[in-house]
N, C-alpha and C positions, 0 to 999 in steps of 0.2 A: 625646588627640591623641598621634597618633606620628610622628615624623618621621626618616625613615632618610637616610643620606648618600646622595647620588648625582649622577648629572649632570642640567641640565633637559634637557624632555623625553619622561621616564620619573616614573608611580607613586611618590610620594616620602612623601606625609602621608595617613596613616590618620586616620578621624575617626567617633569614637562620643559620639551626647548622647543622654541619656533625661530624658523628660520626665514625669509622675504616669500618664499614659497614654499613652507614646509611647515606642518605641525606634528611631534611628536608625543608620547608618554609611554611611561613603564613602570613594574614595580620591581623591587630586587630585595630576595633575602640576605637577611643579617647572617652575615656566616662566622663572625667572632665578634667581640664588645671588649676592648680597653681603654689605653691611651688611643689606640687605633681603630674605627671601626672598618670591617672589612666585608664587605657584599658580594653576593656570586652574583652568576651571571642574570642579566637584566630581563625580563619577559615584558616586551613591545605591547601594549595596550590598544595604542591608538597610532595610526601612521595616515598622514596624509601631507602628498599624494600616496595612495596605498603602495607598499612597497620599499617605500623611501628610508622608511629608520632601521636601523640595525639593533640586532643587542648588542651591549655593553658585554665582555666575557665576565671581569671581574672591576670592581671598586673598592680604594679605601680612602677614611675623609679621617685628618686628625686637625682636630685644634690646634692654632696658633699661641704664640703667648699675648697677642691681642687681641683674642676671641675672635677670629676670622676661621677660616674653614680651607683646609688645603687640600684640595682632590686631584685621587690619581685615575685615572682609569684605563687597563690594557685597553689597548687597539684591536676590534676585530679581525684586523686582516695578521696580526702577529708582529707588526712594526714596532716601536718605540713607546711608551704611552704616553698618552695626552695629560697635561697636570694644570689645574687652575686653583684661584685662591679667590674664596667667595666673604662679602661680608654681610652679616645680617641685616635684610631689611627690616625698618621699625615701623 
């Protein structure tokens, strides 16, 4: 995940996951800037096998109070969302 300064709006967070057989990417605009940042939905770059990735509908990532990264992201199909907690690689 990359995420570059900007205003919402605009193309802000890069996003690449590989899976045993899958590679994905995307980009998704900034759609507010706070405490929270919060991304709309996801545009699929790259899918292989073609097909295989989905978008994202929506994303928002807020800092921890130990600088980690807590992401939530709706579920495409409408279920529950998926939430993970990243730390910066150095």
């Amino acid at each position: 995940m990359t995420i570059r300064q900007g205003v919402p709006g605009t193309a802000r967070a890069e996003f690449t996951w590989d899976g045993d057989a899958h590679h994905c990417e995307g980009l998704s605009v900034l759609a507010s800037a706070g405490d929270t940042l919060a991304f709309g939905p996801e545009a699929v770059t790259a899918s292989e096998p073609e097909g295989f990735c989905t978008q994202t509908p929506s994303r928002t990532m807020t800092r921890t109070d130990n600088g980690s990264m807590h992401v939530e992201m709706a579920a495409p199909d409408g279920t529950a969302p998926r939430a993970f907690t990243f730390t910066r690689a150095n």
